[in-house]
C-alpha positions as CSV (number, residue, x, y, z in Angstrom):
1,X,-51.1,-3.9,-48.0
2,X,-49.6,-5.6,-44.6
3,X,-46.6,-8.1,-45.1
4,X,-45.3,-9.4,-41.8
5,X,-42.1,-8.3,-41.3
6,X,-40.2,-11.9,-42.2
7,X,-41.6,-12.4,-44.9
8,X,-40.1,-8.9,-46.0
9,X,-36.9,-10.3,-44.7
10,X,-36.7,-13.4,-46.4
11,X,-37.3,-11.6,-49.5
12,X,-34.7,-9.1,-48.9
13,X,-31.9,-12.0,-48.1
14,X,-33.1,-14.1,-51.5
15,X,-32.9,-10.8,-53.4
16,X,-29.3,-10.3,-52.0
17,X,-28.2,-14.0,-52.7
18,X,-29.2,-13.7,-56.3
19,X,-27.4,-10.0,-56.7
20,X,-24.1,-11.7,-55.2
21,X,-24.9,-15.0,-56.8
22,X,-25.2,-12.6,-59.9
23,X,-21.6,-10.8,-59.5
24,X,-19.7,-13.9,-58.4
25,X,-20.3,-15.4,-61.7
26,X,-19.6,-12.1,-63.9
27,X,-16.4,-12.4,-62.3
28,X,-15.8,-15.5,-62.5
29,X,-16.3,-15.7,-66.2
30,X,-14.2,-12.4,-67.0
31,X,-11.4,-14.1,-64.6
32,X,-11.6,-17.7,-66.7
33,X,-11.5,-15.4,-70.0
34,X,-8.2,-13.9,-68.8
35,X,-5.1,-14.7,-70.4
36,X,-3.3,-14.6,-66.7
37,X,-3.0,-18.5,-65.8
38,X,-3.4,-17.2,-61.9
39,X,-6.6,-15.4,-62.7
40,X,-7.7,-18.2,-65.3
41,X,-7.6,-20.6,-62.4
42,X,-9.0,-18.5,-60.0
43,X,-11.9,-18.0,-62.3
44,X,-12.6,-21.7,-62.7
45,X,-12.3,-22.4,-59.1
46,X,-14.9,-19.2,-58.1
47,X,-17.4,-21.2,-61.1
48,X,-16.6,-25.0,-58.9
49,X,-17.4,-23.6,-56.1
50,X,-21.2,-21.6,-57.1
């Protein structure tokens, strides 16, 4: 099968978005589950800002 080459890149960059879209919010949960008020914060402000 021939897929033009952009399409093949536009599906590689929406595939990386959603695997660091993916990461940024398992951190950001673990960090706003943490008893440390610096990393509680931090974890709320990483989940404002997705």
């Amino acid at each position: 099968m021939h897929t033009h080459f952009s399409a093949m890149a536009a599906l590689g960059a929406f595939l990386g978005i959603v695997v660091v879209g993916t990461f940024w919010r398992l951190i950001a949960a673990h960090l706003t589950a943490s008893n440390s008020s610096f990393a509680n914060h931090l974890g709320k402000a990483m989940a404002f800002q997705y």
